[in-house]
C-alpha positions in Angstrom: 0.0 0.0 0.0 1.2 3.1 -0.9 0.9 6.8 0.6 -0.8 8.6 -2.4 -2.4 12.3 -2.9 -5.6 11.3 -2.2 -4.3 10.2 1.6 -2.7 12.9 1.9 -5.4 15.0 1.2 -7.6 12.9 3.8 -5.2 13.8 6.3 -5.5 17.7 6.1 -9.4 17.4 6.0 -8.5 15.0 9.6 -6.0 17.8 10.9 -8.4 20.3 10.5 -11.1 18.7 12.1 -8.9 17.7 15.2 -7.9 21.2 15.2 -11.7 22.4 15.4 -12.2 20.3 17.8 -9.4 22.3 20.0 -6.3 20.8 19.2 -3.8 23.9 18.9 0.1 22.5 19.2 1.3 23.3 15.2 3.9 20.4 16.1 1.6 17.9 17.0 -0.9 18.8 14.0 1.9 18.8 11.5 3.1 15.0 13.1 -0.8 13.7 12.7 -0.2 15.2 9.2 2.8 13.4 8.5 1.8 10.1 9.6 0.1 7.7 7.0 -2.7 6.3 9.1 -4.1 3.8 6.5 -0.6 1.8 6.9 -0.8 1.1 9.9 -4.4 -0.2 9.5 -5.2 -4.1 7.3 -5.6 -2.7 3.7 -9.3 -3.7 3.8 -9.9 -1.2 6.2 -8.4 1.7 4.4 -12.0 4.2 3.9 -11.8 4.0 7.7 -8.3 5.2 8.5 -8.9 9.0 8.5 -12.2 9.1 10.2 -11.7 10.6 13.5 -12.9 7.1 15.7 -10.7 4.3 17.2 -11.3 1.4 14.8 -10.1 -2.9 16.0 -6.7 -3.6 15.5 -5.3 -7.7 16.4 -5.6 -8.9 19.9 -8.7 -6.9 20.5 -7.3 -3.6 20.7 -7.5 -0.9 18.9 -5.6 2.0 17.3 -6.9 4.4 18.8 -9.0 7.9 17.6 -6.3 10.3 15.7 -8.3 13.5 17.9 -7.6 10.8 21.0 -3.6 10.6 20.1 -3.4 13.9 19.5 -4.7 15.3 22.6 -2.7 12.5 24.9 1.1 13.7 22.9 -0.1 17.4 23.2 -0.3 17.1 26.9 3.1 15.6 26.9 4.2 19.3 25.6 7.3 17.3 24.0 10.2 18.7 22.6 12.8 17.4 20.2 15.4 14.4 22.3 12.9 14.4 24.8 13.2 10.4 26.2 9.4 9.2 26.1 7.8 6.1 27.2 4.7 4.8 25.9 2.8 2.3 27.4 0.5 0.0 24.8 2.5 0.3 21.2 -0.2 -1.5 20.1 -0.5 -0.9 15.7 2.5 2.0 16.2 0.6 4.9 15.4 1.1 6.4 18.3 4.4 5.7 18.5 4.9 6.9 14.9 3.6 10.4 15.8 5.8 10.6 19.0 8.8 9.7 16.1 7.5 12.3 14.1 8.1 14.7 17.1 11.7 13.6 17.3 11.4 12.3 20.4 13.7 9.3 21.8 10.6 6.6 22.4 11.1 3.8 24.1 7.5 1.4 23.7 6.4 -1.4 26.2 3.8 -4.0 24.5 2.1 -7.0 26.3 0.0 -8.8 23.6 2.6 -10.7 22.0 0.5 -11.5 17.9 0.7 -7.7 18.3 4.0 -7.3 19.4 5.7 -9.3 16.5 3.2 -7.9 14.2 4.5 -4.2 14.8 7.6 -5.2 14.9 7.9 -6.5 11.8 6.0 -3.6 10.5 8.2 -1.1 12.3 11.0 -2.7 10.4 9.4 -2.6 7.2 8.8 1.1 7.2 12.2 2.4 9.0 10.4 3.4 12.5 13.0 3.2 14.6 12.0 3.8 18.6 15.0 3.4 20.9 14.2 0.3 22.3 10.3 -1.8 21.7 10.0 -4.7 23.8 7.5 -6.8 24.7 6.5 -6.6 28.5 4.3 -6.0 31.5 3.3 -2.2 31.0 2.4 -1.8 34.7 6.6 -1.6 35.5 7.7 0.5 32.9 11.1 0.4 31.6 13.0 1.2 35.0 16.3 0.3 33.2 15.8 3.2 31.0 14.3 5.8 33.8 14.2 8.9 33.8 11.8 9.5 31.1 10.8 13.4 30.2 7.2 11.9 29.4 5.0 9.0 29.8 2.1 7.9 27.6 -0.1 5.4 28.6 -2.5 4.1 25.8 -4.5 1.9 27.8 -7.0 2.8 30.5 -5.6 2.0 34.1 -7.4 0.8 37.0 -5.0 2.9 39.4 -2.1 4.7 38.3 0.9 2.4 38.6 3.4 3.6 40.7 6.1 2.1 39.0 5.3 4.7 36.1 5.4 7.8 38.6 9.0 7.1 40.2 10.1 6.8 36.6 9.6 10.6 35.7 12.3 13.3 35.8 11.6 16.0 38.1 9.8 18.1 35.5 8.1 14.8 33.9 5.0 14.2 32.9 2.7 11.2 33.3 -0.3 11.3 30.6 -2.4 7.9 31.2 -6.7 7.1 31.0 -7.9 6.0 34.3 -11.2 4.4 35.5 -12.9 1.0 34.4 -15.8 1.6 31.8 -15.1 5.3 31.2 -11.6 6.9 31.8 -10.6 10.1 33.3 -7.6 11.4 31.3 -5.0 12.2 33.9 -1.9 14.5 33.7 0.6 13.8 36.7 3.6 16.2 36.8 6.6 15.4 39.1 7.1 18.9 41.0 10.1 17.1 43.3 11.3 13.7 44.5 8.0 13.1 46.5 5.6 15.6 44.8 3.4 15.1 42.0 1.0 17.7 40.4 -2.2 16.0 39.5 -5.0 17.2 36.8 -7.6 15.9 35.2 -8.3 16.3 31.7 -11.8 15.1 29.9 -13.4 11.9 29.6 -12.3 9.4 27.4 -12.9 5.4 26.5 -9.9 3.2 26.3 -9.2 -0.7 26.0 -8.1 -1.6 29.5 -4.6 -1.9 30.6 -3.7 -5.5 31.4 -1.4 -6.3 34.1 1.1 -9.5 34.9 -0.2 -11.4 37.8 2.8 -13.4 37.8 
């Protein structure tokens, strides 16, 4: 599948919708208009990839809402070499936008049909995070900490812990929590032991799955 005019031109009429619907970084619009969507989607699917909705991806996930990523990496207030985490890699799009933000990503996913899936597709079409593994998104990447940012795709339960001792001073945690219906939350690290908490709309997510073992 190739990335032709007509996409292309889908993807403006997408970034301006987003953007009427409040999304105001020029960074983060220009990324969601640099990103070809419909790749990262089965070619069958293609008339849905610049719709504005989340749409079933392997493993019963999704990839998620372009107004949805958009809003999550625009909180993150990222800046080029910034290190950022991202919990749920899921298809890559997310991840792909981050790239397109040149930011140093390093991605944690725990449903491994997806995992090698991406992979190989990530390989395919030169995304390069710093390091993609395949884990329990609950711990984070502690070998890696401090991250400037943390993007969690998934909605949480509870915010892990693990994920909040991982910031930089200065960091900040953007991550869906609540059961049914998630409260998008933005946690800043003030100090060692502070953290800046606010919440940020209501959103729908597929649930972040934890390790029991």
């Amino acid at each position: 599948m190739k990335d032709t005019l007509k996409h292309r031109g889908k993807r403006n009429q997408l970034v301006d919708l987003i953007a009427s619907k409040g999304i105001k970084s020029p960074e983060v619009l220009a990324a969601i208009r640099a990103v070809p969507r419909h790749l990262f989607m089965d070619s069958g699917f293609e008339d849905h990839a610049y719709q504005d909705k989340a749409f079933p991806i392997a493993s019963g996930q999704t990839i998620s809402q372009p107004y949805t990523v958009a809003y999550q990496t625009e909180l993150l207030e990222i800046k080029p070499g910034d290190k950022i985490l991202e919990i749920g890699t899921g298809s890559g799009y997310q991840t792909a936008v981050l790239l397109q933000l040149k930011a140093k990503v390093f991605t944690v996913e725990r449903q491994l049909n997806l995992f090698k899936k991406t992979k190989l597709f990530f390989d395919r079409m030169g995304y390069r995070p710093k390091r993609f593994v395949f884990g329990d998104g609950y711990k984070g990447m502690p070998e890696e900490a401090p991250f400037d940012g943390i993007l969690v795709t998934a909605g949480a339960p509870r915010i892990p812990k693990a994920l909040m001792s991982q910031l930089k001073i200065g960091g900040r945690l953007v991550i869906p929590v609540g059961e049914d219906h998630q409260t998008m939350m933005l946690i800043t690290r003030s100090s060692e032991k502070e953290f800046e908490r606010r919440e940020c709309g209501s959103f729908r997510f597929v649930p972040l799955l934890e390790d029991k073992n």
